[in-house]
BAFI-3210 file (N, C-alpha, C; in Angstrom, 3 decimals, decimal comma, padded with zeros to 6 digits):
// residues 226
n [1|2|3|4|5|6|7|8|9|10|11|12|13|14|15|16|17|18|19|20|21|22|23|24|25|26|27|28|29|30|31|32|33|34|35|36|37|38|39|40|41|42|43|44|45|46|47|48|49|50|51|52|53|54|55|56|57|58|59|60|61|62|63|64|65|66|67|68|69|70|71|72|73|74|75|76|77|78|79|80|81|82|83|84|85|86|87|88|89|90|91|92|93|94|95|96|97|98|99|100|101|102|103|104|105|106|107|108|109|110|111|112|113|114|115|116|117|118|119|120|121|122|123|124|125|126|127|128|129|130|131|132|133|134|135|136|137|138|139|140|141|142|143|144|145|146|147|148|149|150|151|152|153|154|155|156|157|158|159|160|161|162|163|164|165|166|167|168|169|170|171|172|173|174|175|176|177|178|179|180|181|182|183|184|185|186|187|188|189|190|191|192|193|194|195|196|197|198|199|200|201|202|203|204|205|206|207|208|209|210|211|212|213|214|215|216|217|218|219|220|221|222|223|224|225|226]
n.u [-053,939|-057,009|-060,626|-063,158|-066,428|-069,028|-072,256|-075,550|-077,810|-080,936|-083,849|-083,342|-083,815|-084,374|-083,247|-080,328|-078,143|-077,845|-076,962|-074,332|-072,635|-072,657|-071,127|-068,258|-068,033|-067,485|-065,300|-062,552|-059,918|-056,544|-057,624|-057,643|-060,848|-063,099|-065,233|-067,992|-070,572|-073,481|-075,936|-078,914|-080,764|-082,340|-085,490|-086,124|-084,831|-082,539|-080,020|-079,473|-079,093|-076,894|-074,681|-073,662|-071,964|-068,536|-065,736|-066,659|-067,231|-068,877|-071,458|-073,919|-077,124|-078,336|-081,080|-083,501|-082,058|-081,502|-080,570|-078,339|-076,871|-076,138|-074,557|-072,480|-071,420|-070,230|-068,170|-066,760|-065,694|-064,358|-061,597|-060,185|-058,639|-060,638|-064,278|-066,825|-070,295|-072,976|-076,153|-078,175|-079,985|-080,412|-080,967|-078,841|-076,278|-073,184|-071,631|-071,041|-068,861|-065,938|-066,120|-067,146|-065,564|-062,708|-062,180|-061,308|-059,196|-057,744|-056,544|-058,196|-060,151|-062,087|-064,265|-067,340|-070,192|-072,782|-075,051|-078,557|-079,789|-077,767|-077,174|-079,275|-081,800|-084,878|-086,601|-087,851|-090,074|-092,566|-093,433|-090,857|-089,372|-089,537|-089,530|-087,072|-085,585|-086,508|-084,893|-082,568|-082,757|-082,746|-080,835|-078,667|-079,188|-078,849|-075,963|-075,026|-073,919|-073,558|-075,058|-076,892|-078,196|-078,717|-079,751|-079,117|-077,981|-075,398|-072,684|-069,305|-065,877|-062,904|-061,645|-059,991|-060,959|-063,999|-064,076|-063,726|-065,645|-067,640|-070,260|-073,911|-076,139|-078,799|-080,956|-082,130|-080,626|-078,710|-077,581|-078,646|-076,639|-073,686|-073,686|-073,885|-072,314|-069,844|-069,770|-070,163|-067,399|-066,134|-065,706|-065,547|-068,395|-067,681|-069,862|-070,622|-072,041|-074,872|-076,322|-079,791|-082,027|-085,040|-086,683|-090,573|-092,869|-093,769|-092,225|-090,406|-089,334|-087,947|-088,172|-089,844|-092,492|-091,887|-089,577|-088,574|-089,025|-087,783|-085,031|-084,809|-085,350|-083,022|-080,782|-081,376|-080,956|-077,934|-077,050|-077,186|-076,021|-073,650]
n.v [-010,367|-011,809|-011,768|-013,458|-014,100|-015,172|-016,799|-017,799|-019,178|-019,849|-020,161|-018,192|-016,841|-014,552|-012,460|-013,632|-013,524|-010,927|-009,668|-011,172|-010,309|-007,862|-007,765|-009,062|-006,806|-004,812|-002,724|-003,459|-002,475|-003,986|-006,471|-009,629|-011,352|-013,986|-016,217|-017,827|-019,663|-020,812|-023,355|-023,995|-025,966|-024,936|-024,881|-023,493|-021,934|-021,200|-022,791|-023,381|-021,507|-020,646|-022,171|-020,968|-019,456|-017,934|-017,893|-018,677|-020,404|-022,746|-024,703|-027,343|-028,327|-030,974|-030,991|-028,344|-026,898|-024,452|-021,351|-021,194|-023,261|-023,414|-021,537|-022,526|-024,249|-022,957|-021,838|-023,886|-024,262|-022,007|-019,870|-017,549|-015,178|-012,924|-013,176|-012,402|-012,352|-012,367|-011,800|-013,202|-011,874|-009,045|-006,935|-005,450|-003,406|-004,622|-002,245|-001,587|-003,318|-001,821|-000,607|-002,118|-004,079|-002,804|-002,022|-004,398|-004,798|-002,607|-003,920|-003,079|-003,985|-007,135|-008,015|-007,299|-005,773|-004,598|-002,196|-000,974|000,909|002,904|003,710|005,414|004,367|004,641|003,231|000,501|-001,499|-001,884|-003,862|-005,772|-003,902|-003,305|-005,939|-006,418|-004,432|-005,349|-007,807|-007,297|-005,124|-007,550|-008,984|-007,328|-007,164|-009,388|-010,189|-007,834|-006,244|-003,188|-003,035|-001,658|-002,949|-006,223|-008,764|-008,049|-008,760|-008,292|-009,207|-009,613|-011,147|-012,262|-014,325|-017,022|-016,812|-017,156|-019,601|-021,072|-020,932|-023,056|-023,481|-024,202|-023,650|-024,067|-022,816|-019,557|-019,020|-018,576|-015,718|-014,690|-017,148|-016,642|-014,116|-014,542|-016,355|-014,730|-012,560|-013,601|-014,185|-011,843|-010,106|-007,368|-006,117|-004,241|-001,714|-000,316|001,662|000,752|000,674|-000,125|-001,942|-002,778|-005,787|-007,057|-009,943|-010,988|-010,502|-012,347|-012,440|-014,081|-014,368|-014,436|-014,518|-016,729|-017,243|-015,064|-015,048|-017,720|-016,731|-014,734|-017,294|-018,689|-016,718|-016,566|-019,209|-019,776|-017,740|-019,359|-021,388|-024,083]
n.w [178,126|179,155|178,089|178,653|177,666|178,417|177,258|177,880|176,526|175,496|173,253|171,261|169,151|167,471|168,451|168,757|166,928|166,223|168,778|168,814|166,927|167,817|169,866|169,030|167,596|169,711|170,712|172,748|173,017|173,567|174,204|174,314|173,294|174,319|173,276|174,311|173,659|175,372|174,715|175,686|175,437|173,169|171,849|169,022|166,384|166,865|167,539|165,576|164,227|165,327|164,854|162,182|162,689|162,830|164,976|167,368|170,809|170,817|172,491|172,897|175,165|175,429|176,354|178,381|180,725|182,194|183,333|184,993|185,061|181,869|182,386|183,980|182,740|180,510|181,824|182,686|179,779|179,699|179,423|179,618|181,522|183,111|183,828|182,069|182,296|180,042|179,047|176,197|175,223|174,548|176,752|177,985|177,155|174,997|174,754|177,289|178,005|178,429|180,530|182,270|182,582|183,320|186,102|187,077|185,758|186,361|188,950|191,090|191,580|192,122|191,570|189,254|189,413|186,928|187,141|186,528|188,581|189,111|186,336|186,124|184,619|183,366|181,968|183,972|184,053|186,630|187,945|187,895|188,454|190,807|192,292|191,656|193,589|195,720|196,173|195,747|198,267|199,963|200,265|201,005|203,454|204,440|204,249|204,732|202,877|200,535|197,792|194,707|192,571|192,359|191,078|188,453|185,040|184,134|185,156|186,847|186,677|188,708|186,819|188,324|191,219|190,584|189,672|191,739|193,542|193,130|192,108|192,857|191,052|189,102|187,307|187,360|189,863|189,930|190,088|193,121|194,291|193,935|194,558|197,449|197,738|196,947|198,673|201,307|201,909|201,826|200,186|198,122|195,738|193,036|191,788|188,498|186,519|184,068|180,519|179,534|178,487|178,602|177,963|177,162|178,298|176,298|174,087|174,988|177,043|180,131|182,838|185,837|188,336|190,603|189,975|191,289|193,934|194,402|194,471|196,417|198,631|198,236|198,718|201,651|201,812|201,764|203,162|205,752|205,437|206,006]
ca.u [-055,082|-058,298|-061,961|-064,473|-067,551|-070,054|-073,930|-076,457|-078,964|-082,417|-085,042|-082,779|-083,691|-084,894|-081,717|-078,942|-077,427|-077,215|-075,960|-072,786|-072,356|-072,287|-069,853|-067,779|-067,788|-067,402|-063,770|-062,318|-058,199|-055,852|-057,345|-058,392|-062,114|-063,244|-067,379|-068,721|-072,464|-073,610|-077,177|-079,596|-081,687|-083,349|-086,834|-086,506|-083,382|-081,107|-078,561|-078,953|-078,154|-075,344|-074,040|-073,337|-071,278|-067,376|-064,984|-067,133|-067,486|-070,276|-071,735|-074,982|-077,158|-079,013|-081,793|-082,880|-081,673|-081,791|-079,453|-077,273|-076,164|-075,378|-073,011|-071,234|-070,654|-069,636|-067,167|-065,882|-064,856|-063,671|-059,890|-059,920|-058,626|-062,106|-065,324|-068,353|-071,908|-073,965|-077,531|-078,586|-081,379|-079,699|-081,772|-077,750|-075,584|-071,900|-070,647|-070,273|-068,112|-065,074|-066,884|-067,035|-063,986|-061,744|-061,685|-060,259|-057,833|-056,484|-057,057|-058,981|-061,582|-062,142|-065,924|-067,793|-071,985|-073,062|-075,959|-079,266|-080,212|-076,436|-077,471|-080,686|-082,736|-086,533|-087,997|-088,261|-091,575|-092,771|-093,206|-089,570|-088,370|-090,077|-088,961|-085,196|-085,316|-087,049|-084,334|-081,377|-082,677|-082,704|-079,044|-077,939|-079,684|-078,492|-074,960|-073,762|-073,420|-074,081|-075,190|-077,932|-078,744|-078,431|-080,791|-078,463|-077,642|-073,845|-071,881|-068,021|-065,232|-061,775|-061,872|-059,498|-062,281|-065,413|-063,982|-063,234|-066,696|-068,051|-071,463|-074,608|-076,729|-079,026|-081,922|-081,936|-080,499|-077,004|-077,009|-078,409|-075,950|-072,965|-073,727|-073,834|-070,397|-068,538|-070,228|-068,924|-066,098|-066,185|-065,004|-066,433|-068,938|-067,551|-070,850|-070,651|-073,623|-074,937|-077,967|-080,833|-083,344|-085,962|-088,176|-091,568|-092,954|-094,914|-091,168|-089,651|-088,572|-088,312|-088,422|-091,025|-092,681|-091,583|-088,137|-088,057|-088,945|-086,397|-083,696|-084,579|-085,084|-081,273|-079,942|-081,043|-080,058|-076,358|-076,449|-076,653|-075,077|-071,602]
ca.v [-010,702|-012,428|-011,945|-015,175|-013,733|-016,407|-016,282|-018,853|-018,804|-020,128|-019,667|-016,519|-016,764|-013,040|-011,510|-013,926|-013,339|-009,394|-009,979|-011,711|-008,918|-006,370|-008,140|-009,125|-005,379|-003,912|-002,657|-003,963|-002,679|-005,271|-008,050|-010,697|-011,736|-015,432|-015,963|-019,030|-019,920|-022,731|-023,337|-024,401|-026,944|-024,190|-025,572|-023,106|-022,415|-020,647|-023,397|-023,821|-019,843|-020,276|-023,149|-020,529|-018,216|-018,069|-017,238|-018,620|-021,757|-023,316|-026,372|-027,542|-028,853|-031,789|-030,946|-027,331|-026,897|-023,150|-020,259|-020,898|-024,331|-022,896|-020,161|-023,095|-025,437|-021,809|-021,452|-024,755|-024,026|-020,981|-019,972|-016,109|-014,220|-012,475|-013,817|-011,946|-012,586|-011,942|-012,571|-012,995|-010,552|-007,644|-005,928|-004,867|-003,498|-004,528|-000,790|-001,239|-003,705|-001,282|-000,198|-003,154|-004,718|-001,805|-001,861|-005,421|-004,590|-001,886|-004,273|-002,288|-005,014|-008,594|-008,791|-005,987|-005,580|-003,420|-001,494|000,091|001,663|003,743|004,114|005,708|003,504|005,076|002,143|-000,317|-002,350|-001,420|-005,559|-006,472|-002,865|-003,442|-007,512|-006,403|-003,514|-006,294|-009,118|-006,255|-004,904|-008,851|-009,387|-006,630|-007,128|-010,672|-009,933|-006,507|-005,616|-002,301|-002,840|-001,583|-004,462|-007,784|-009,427|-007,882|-009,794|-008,401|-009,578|-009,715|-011,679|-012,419|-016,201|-017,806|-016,751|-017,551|-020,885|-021,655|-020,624|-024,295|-023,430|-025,614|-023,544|-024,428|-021,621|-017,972|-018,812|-018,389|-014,289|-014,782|-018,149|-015,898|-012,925|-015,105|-016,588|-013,973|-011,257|-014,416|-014,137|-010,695|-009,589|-006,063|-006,080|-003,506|-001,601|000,624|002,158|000,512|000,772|-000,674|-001,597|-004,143|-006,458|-007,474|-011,002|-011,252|-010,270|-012,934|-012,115|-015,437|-014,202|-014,972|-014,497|-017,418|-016,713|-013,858|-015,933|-018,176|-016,038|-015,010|-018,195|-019,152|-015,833|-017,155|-020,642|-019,939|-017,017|-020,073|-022,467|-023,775]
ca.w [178,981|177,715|178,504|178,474|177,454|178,600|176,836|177,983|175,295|175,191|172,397|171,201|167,410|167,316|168,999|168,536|165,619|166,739|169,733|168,851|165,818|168,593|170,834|168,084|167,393|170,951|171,326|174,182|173,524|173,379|175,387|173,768|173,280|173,685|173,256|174,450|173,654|175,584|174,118|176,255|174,709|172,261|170,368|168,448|165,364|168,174|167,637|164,081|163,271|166,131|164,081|161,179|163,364|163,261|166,104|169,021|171,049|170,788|173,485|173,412|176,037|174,958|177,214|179,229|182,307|182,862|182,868|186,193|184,583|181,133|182,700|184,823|181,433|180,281|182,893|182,254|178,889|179,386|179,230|179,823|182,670|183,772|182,727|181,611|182,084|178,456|178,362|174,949|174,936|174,127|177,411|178,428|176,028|175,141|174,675|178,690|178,577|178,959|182,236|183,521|183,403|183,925|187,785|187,728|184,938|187,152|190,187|191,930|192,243|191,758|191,035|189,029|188,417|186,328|188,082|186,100|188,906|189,169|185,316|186,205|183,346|183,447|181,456|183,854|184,196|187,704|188,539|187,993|189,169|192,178|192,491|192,018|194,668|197,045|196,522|196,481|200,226|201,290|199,962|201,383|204,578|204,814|203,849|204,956|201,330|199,952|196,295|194,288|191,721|192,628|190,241|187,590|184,186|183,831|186,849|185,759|187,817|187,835|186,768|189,203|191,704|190,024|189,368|192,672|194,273|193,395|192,030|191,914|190,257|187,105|186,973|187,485|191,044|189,827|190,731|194,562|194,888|193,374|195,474|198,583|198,034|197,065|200,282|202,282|201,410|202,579|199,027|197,875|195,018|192,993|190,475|187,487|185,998|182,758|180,178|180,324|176,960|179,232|176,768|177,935|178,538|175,034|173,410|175,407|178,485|181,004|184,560|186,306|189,980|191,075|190,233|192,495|195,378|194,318|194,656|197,918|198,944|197,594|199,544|202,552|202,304|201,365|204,203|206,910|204,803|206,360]
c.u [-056,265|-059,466|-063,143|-065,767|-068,497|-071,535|-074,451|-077,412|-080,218|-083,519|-084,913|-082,987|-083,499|-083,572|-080,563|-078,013|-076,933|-076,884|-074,603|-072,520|-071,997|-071,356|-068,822|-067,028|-067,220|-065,793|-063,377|-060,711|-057,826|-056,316|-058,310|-059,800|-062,519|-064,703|-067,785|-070,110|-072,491|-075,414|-077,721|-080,513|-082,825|-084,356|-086,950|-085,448|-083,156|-080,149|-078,521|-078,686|-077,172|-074,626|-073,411|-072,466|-070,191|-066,996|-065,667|-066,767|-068,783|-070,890|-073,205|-076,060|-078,336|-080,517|-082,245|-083,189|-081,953|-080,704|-078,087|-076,453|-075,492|-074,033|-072,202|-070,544|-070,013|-067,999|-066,129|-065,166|-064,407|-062,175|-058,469|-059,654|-059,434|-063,130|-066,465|-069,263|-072,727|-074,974|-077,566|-079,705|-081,122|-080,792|-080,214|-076,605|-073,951|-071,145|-070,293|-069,572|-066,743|-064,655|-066,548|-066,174|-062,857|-061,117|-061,191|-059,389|-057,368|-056,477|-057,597|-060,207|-061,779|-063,520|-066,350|-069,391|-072,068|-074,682|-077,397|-079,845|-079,246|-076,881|-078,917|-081,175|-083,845|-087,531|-087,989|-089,841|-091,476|-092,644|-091,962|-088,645|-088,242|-089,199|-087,411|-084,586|-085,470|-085,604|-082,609|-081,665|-082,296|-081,120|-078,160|-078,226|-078,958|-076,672|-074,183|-072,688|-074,325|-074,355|-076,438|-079,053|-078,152|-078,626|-079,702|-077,741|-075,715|-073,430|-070,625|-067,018|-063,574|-062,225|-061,374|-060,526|-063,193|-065,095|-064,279|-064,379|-067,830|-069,821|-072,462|-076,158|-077,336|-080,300|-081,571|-081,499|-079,192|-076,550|-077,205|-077,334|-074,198|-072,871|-073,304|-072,540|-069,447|-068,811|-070,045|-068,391|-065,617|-065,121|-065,830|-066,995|-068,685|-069,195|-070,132|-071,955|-073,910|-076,391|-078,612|-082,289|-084,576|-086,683|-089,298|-091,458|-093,190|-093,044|-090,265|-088,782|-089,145|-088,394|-089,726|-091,211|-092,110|-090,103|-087,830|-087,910|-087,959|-084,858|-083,648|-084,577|-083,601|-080,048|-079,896|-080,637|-078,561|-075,724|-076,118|-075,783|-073,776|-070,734]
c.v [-011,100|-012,472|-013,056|-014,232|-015,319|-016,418|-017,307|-018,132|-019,805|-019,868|-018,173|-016,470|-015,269|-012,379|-012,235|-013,296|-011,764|-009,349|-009,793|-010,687|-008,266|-006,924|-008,568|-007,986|-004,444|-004,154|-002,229|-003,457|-003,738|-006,572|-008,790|-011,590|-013,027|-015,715|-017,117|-019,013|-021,028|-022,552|-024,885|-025,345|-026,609|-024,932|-024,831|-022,996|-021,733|-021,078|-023,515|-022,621|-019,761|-021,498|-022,470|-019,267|-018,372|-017,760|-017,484|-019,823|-021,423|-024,841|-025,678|-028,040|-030,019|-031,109|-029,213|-027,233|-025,266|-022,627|-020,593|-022,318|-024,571|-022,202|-021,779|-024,222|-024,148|-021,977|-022,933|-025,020|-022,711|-020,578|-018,059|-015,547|-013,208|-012,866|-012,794|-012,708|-011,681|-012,560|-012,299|-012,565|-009,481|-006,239|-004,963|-004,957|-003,334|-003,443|-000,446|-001,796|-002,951|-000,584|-000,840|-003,848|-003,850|-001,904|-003,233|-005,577|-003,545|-001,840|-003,508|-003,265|-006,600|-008,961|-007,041|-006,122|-004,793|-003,124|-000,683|001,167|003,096|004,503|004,855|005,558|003,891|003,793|000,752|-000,588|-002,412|-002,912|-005,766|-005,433|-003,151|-004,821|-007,098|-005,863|-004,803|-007,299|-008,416|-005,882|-006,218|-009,561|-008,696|-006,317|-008,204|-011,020|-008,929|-005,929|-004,318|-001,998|-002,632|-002,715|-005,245|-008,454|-008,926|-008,620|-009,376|-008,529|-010,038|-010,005|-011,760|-014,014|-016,876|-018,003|-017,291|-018,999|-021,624|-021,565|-021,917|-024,072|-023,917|-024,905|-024,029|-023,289|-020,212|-017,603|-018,671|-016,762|-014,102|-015,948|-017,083|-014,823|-013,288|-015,371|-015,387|-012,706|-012,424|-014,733|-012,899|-010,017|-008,729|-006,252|-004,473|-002,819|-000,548|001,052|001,474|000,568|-000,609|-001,029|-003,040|-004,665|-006,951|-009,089|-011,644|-011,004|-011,030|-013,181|-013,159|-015,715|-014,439|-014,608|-015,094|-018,071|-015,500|-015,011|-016,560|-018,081|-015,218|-015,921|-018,843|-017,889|-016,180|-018,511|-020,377|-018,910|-018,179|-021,363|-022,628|-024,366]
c.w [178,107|178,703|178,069|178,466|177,063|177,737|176,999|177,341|175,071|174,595|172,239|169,987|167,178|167,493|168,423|168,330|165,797|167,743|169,288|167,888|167,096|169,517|170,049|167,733|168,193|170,594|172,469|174,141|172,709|174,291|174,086|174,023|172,890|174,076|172,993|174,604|174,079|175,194|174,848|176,403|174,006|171,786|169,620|167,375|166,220|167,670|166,102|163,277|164,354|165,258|162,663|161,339|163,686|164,224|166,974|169,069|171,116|171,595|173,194|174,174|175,114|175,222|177,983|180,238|182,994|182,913|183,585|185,467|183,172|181,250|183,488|183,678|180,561|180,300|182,646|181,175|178,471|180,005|179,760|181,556|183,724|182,770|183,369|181,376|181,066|178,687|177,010|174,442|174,727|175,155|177,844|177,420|176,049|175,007|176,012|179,089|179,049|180,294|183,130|184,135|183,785|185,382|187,859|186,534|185,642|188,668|191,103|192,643|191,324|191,426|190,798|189,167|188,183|187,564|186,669|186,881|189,096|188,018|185,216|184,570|184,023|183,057|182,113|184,045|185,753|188,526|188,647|187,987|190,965|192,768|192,785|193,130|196,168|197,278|196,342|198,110|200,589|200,963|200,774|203,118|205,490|205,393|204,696|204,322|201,093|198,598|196,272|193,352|191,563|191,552|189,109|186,313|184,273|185,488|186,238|186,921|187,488|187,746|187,311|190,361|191,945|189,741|190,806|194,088|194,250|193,259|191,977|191,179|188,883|187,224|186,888|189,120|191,109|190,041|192,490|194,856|194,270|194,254|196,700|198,611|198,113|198,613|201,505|202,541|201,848|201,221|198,028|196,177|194,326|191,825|189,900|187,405|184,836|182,505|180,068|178,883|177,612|177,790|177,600|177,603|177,321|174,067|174,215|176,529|179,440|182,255|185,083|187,699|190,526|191,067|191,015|193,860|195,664|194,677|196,162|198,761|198,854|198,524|200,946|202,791|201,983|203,067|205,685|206,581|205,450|204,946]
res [x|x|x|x|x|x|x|x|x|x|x|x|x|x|x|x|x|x|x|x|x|x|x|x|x|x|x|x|x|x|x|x|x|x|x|x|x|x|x|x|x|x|x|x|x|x|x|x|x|x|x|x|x|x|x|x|x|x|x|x|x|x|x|x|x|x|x|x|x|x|x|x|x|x|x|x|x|x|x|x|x|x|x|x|x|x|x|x|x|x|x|x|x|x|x|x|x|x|x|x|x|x|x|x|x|x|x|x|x|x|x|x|x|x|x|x|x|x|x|x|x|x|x|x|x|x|x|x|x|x|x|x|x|x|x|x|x|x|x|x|x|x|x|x|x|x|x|x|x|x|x|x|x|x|x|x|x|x|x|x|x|x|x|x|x|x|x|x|x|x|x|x|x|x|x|x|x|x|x|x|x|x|x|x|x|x|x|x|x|x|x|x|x|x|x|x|x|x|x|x|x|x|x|x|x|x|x|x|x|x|x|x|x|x|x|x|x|x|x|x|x|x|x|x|x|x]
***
């Protein structure tokens, strides 16, 4: 069996490079680990210290488009049997991948998220604790899903699936357009618990207000969507 570990990466100089070390490192068993960087249209060296890094793929986008359209040029070159969602901020750490994919290695479940709130994490930032709780109730309102974090960076699938869900994401609207398909689909969001190391705005962190909105805006258009 083989896991696609996806990472859309944008102006990751700082982290990169430790990142992929620690996923690299994480032992996963016997399944086989395949770690696609699609690089975003960095301005900064991102791509030119991912250019010095064995054992991955590597695509880059001429241009940036935003996260949801990284993960789907991801997804297109990826080859693995369940695919993982990696941000390359190291706010969620790979020592959970064994967490996460477990329940659909002993089928139990076809879509995982990890959860910080399951993981009771103390440090978030009250703005984008608050934002996540808001656009979890309206998922789960919309839906007649019972999950805690939506907004969530790890979200883990089987890949026949996730392929076949036809995404048109390119921003940070690829976890409400993702959520939507698969809860209409009427196919159970399984969570784990995982940690939780937030970075602030001034250390790089790219969310924004107007990505919240976003993503409720994107929950309800897919909920009437035919």
């Amino acid at each position: 069996m083989k896991l696609s570990i996806i990472i859309p990466s944008y102006n990751e100089e700082s982290t990169i490079l430790d990142l992929i070390d620690i996923v690299k490192r994480q032992d996963i068993g016997k399944i086989i680990k395949e770690i696609i960087v699609v690089d975003d249209g960095s301005k900064d060296n991102t791509y030119n210290l991912l250019k010095t890094i064995d054992g991955i793929k590597l695509v880059k986008h001429d241009k940036n488009f935003g996260k949801g359209r990284a993960i789907r040029t991801g997804l297109e070159k990826s080859t693995g049997d369940i695919i993982l969602i990696q941000d390359a901020d190291l706010e969620l750490s790979p020592s959970d991948y064994p967490a996460l994919i477990k329940p659909i290695i002993d089928g139990k479940a076809e879509v995982v998220y990890g959860s910080r709130i399951l993981g009771k994490n103390i440090k978030h930032s009250l703005l984008y604790y608050t934002g996540g709780r808001i656009i979890t109730f309206v998922a789960n309102l919309l839906y007649g899903i019972n999950i805690t974090d939506e907004p969530i960076g790890y979200k883990v699938f089987k890949a026949d699936l996730l392929k076949k869900l036809n995404l048109e994401c390119n921003r940070f609207e690829f976890c409400p357009e993702v959520t939507a398909k698969i809860a209409k689909k009427k196919i159970k969001i399984h969570e784990v618990p995982v940690k939780y190391n937030p970075r602030t705005v001034s250390e790089g962190k790219k969310l924004r207000f107007n990505d919240g909105i976003q993503a409720i805006l994107t929950l309800i258009k897919y909920r009437f969507k035919k």
